[in-house]
C-alpha positions as CSV (number, residue, x, y, z in Angstrom):
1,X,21.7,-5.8,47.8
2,X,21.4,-1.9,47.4
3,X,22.6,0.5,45.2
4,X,24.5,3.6,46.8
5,X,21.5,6.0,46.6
6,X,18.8,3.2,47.2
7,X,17.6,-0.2,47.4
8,X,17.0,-2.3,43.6
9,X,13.2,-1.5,44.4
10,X,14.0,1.7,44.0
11,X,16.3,1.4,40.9
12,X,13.3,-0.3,39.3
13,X,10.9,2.2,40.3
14,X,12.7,4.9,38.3
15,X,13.9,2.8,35.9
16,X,10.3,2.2,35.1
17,X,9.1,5.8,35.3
18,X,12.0,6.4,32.2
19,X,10.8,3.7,30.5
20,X,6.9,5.3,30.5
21,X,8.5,8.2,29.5
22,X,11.1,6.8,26.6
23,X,9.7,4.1,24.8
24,X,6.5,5.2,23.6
25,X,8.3,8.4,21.7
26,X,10.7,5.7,20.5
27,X,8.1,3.7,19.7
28,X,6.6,6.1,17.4
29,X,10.0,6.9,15.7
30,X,10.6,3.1,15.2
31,X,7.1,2.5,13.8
32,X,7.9,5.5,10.7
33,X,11.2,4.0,10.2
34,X,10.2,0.5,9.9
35,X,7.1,1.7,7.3
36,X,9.1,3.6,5.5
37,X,11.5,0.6,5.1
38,X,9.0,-1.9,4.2
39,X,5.9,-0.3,2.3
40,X,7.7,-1.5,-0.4
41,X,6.3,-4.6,-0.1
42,X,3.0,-3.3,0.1
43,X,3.4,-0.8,-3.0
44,X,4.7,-4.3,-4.9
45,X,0.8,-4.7,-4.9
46,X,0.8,-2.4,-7.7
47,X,3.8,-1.0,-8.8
48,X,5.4,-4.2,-10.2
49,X,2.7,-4.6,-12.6
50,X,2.6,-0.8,-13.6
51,X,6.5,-0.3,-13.9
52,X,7.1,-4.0,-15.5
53,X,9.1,-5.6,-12.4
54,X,9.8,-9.0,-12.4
55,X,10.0,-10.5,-9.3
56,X,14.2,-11.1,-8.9
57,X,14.1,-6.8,-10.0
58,X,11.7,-6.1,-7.3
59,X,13.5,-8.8,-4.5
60,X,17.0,-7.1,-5.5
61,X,15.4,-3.3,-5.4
62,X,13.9,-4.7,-1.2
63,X,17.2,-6.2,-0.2
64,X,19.4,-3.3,-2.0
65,X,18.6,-1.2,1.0
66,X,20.6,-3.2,3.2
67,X,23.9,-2.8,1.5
68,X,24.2,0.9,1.9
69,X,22.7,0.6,5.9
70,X,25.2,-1.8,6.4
71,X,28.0,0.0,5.1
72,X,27.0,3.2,6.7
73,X,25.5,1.5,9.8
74,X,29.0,1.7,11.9
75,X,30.9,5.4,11.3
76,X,27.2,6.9,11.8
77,X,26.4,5.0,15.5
78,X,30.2,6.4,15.9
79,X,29.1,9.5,15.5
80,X,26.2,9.7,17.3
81,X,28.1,8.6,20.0
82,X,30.0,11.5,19.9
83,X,28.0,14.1,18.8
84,X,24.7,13.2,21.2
85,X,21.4,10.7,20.1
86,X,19.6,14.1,19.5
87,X,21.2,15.6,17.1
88,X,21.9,12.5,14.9
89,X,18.8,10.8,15.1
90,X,17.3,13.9,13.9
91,X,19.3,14.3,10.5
92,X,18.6,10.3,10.4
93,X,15.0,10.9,10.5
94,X,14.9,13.9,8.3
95,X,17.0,12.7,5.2
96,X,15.1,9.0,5.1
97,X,11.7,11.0,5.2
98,X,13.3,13.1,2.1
99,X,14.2,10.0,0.5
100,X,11.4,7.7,1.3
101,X,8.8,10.4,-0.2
102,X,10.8,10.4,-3.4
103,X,10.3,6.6,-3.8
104,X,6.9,8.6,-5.9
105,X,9.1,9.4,-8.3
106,X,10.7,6.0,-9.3
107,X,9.7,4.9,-13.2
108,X,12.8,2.6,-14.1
109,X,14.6,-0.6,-12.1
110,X,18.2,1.7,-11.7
111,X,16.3,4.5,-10.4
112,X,14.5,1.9,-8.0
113,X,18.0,0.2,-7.1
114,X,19.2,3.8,-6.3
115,X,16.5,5.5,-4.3
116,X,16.2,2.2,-2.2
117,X,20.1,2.4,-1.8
118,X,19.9,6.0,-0.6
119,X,17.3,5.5,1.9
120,X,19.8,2.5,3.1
121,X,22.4,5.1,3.4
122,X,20.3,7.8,5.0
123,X,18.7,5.5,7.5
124,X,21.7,4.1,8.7
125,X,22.2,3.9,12.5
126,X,19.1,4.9,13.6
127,X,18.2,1.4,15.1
128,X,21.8,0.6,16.7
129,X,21.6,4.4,17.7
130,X,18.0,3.9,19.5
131,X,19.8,0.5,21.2
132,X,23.0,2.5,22.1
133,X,20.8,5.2,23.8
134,X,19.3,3.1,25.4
135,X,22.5,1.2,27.3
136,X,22.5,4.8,28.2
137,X,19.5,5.1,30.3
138,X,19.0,1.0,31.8
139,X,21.3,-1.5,33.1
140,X,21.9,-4.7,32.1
141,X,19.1,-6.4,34.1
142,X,16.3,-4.3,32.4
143,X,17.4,-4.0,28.9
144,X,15.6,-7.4,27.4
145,X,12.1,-6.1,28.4
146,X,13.0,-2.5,27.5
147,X,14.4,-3.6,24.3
148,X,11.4,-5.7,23.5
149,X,9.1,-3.1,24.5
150,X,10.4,-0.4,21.9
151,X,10.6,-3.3,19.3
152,X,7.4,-3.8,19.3
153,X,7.4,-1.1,16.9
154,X,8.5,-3.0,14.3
155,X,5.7,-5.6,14.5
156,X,3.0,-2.7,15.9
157,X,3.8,-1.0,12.8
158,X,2.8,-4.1,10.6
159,X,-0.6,-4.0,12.4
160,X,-1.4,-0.3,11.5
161,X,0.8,-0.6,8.7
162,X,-1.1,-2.4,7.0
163,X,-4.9,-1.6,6.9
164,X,-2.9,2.1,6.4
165,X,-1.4,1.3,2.9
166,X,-4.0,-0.9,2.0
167,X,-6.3,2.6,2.1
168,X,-3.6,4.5,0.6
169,X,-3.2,1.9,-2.3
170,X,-7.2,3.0,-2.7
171,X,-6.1,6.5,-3.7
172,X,-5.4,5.5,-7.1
173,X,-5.5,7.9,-9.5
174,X,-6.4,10.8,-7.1
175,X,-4.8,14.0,-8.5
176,X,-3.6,11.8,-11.1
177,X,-1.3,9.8,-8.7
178,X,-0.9,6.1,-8.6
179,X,-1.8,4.6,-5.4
180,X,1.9,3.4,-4.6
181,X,3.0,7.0,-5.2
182,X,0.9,8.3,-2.5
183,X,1.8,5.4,-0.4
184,X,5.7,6.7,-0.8
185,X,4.3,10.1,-0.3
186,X,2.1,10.3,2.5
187,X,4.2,7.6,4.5
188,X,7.3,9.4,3.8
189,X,6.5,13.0,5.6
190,X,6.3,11.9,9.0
191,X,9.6,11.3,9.3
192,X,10.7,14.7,8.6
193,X,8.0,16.1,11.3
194,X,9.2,13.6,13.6
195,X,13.0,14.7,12.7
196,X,12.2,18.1,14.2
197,X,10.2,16.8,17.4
198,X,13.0,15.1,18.4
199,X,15.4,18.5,18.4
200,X,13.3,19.3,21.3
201,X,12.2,16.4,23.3
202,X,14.5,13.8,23.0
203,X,17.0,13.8,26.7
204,X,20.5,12.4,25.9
205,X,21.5,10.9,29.1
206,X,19.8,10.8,32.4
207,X,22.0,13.5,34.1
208,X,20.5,16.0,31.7
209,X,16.4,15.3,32.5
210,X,14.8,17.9,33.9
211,X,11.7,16.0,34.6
212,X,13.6,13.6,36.9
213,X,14.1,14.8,40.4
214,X,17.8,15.1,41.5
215,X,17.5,12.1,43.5
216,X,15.7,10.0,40.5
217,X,18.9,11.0,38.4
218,X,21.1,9.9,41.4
219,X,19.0,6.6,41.4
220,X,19.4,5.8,37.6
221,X,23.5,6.9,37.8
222,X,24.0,4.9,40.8
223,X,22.5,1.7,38.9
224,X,24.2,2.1,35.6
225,X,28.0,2.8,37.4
226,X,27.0,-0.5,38.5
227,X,26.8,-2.3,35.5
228,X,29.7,-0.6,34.3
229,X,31.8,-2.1,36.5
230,X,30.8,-5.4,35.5
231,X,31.5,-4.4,31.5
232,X,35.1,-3.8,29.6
233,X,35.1,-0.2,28.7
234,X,36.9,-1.1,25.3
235,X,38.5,1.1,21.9
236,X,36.4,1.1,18.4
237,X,39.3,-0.7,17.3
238,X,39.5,-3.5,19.8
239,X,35.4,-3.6,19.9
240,X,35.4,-4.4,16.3
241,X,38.2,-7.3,16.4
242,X,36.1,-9.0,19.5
243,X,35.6,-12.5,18.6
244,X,32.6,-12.6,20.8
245,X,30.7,-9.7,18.8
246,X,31.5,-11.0,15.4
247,X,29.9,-14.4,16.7
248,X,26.8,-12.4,17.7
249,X,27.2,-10.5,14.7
250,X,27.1,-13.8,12.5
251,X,23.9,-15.5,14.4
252,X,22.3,-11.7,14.0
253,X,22.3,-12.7,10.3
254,X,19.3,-15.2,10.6
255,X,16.6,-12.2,12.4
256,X,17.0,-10.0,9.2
257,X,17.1,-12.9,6.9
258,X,13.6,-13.9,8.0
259,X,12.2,-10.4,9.6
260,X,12.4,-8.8,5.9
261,X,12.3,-11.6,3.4
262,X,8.9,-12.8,5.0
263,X,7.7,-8.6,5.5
264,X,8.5,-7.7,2.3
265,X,7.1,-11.0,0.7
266,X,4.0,-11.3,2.8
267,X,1.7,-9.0,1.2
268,X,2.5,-11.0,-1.9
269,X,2.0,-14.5,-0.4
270,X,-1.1,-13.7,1.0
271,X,-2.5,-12.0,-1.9
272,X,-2.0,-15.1,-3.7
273,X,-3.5,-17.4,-1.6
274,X,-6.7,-15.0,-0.5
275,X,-7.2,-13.1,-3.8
276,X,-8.5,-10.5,-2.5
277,X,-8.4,-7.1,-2.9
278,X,-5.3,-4.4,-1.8
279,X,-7.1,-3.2,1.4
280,X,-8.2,-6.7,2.8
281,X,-4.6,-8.2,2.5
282,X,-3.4,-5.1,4.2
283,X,-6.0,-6.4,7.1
284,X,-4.6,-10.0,6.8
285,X,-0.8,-9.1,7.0
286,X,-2.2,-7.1,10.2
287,X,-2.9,-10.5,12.4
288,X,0.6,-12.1,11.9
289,X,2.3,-8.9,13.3
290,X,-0.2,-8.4,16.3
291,X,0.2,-12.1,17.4
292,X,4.1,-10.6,17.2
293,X,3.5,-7.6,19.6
294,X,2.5,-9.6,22.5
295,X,4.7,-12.6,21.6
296,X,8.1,-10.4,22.0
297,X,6.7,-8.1,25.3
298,X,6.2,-11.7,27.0
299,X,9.2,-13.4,25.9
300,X,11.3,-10.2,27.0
301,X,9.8,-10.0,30.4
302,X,10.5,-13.8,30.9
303,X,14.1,-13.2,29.7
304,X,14.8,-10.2,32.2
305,X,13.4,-12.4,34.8
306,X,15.1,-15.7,34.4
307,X,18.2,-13.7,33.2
308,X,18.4,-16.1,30.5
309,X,19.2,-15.2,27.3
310,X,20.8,-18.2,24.8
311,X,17.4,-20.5,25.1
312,X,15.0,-17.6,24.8
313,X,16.6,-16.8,21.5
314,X,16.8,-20.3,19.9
315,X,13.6,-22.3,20.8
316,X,11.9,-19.2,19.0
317,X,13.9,-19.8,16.5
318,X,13.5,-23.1,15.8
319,X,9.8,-22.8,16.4
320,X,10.1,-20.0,13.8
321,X,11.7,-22.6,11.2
322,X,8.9,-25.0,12.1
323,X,6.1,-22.5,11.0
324,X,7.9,-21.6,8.0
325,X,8.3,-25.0,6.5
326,X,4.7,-25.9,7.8
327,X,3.8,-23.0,5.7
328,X,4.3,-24.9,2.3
329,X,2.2,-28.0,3.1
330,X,-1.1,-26.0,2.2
331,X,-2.2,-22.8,-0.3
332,X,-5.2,-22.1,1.2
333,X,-5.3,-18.5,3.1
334,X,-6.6,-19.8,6.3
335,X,-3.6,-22.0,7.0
336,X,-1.1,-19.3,5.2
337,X,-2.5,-16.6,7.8
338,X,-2.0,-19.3,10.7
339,X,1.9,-20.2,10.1
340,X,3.0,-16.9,9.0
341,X,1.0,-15.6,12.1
342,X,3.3,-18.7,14.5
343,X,6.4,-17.9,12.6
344,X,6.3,-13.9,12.9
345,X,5.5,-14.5,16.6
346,X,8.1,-16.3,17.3
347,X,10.7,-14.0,15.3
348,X,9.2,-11.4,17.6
349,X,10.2,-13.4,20.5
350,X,13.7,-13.7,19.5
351,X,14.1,-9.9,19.8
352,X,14.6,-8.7,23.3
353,X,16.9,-12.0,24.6
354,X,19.2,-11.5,21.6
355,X,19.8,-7.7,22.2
356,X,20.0,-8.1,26.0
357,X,22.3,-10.9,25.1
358,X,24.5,-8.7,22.1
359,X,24.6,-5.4,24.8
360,X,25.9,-7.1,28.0
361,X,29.7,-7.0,28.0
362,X,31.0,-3.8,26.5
363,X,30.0,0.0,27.4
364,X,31.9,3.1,26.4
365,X,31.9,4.1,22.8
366,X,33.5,0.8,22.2
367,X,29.5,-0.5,22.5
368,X,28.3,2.2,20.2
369,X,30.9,0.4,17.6
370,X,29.7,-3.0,18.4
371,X,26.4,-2.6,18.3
372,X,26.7,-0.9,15.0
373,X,29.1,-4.0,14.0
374,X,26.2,-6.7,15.2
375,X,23.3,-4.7,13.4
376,X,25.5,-4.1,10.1
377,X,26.6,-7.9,9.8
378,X,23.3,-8.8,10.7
379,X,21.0,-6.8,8.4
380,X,23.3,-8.4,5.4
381,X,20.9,-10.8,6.1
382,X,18.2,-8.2,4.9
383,X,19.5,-8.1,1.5
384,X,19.4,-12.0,1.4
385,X,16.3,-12.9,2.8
386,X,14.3,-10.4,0.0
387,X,16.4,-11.0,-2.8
388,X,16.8,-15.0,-2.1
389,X,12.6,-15.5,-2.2
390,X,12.4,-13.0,-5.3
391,X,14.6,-15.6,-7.3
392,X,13.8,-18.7,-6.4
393,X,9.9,-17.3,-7.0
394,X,11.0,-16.2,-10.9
395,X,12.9,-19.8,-11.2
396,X,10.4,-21.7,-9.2
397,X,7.6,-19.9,-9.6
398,X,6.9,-20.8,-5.9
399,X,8.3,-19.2,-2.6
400,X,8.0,-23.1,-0.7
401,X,11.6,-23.5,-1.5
402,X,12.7,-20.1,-0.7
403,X,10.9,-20.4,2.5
404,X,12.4,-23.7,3.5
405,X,15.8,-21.9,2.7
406,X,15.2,-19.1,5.6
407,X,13.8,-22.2,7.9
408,X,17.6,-23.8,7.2
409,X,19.3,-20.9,7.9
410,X,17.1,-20.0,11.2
411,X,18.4,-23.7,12.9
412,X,21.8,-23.1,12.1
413,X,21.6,-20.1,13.9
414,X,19.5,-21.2,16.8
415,X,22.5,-24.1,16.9
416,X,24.9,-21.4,17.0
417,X,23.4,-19.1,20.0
418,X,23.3,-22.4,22.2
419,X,27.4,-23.0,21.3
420,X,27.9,-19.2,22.8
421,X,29.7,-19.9,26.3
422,X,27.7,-19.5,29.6
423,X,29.6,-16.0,30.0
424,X,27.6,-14.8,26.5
425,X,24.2,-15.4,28.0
């Protein structure tokens, strides 16, 4: 089977060369956002005790992010959409970096609840943007392994991320700063820089990238007119009342859910069960996010190649809720390391299947809309997973039945992918 300007050989071949060139600048942008979203957790390490948090204020403060991204999340992807990736993700990046560097400045629980809110707000559509850009550049058949390769981010950034605010958390007292405050501060400016990059490198569309040759652009055009014959080009309107997306949208709920209430919990779990000092449980929270990065890459690949989707996404899953209930049976920081590092690899693996498997039937700005719609349902899970382990840890003072909580809600969601229909896969 051939394209019009070439064989699939070919198509791959290109497809490949955009990929080189894409994802690692995407990479980088996703690895800033995702630290900026969750050295929180890390700046816990400290700041609770200094400011007087208990743990349901600082749980509430995490997951409060996720209100305002949600309710933002959809008329910004619009937007973007039809104002161009560059330009958007650009005031995106700029504003969080504002906002995330003011985090310094936070002395009192409402003025916690509203900085975290704003950076909600600010952030908003910058990951369904990066995922709708990227429906612009690679069909279909390429997307799970793409996907998972700029993902990796997230969990790439917990293995730099760490060590990183471990060191920064060191800094205490320098120039009469607390180390969280130059955690917020030093891990908030790269955004802003990165902001301004992307006015000048980021391509929108194929068609427009002059270091593709004419024919390379033919190539990648040829490919994705394709797939869009395969796909309903669909309204906002009618996008958003697909029964199909708010399905997807619904079993989104349970990667958020675990993704952030383990991340922004971790530090705190394994500083409990190590005891030791702010730079080495940066280190530990380093090993379960590594075992992550290769965990989602090979998953993806296996996913683009089978072309299987529904089954890649739930045995994760469940092994995921396995790993998390196994989690409670001991204290000790060897075995805590050794779950956490099982479950966060097989979140990670959960990635690339679900948003090949979330991008497949709709194109046009209708997709922009959808995708916004599956990320904003889904990261409601975000304020849930955070705020549900920072209250059953005041009341319990354990996060065993918190974590067996997020296990419950990850099976009802891996039983939930496998009731999609054949056609959702």
């Amino acid at each position: 089977m051939a394209t019009r300007t070439g064989t699939i050989a070919d198509a791959g071949r290109v497809l490949a060369r955009a990929r080189r060139r894409l994802i690692p600048f995407l990479f980088l942008l996703y690895i800033v956002a995702y630290l900026d979203r969750i050295n929180v957790g890390f700046a816990a390490l400290q700041m609770n005790a200094s400011l007087g948090f208990s743990s349901t204020t600082y749980g509430l403060g995490a997951g409060i992010f996720f209100l305002s991204y949600t309710l933002f999340e959809i008329p910004s992807n619009i937007m973007l959409a039809r104002i161009g990736a560059r330009l958007w993700i650009a005031r995106i990046m700029m504003s969080w970096g504002v906002v995330s560097a003011a985090m310094m400045f936070v002395r009192t629980a409402p003025a916690f609840y509203a900085l975290r809110f704003l950076l909600g707000a600010a952030e908003a559509g910058f990951f369904p943007g990066i995922i709708f850009y990227l429906t612009l550049w690679f069909p279909r058949r390429e997307r799970a392994r793409t996907v998972a390769a700029f993902m990796t981010a997230v969990f790439f950034a917990g293995v730099v991320g760490g060590p990183l605010s471990g060191a920064l958390l060191s800094m205490h007292g320098a120039g009469g700063l607390a180390g969280w405050q130059w955690l917020f501060l030093l891990e908030g400016l790269p955004a802003i820089v990165l902001g301004v990059v992307v006015l000048r490198v980021l391509d929108e569309r194929p068609a427009a990238a002059a270091w593709l040759t004419a024919e390379e652009r033919a190539v990648i055009g040829a490919a994705l007119e394709e797939d869009a014959a395969r796909q309903r080009v669909e309204t906002t309107g009618r996008a958003l009342r697909n029964r199909r997306t708010w399905a997807i949208s619904l079993i989104h709920v349970i990667i958020p859910v675990t993704l952030y209430g383990i991340g922004f919990w971790m530090p705190q779990m394994l500083k409990t069960a190590s005891g030791a000092n702010d730079f080495v449980v940066g280190v530990l929270t380093a090993i379960p996010y590594a075992a992550a990065t290769v965990a989602m890459v090979i998953v993806g690949r296996r996913s683009d190649r089978t072309g299987e989707r529904r089954w890649h996404f739930a045995i994760p899953a469940l092994v995921c809720a396995a790993a998390l209930a196994a989690s409670t049976l001991s204290s000790t920081a060897m075995w805590t390391v050794a779950t956490l590092t099982i479950a966060m690899a097989a979140l990670a693996s959960m990635f690339g299947p679900f948003w090949a498997m979330a991008t497949s039937e709709v194109g046009g700005v209708g997709a922009a809309a959808s995708i916004a719609l599956v990320n904003a349902v889904g990261n409601t899970g975000g304020f849930v997973g955070p705020y549900l382990l920072g209250a059953i840890n005041d009341a319990t003072h354990s996060f065993a039945a918190g974590l067996f909580a997020i296990a419950a809600i990850l099976v009802a969601g891996a039983t939930a992918a496998l009731r999609l229909p054949d056609g959702a896969s």
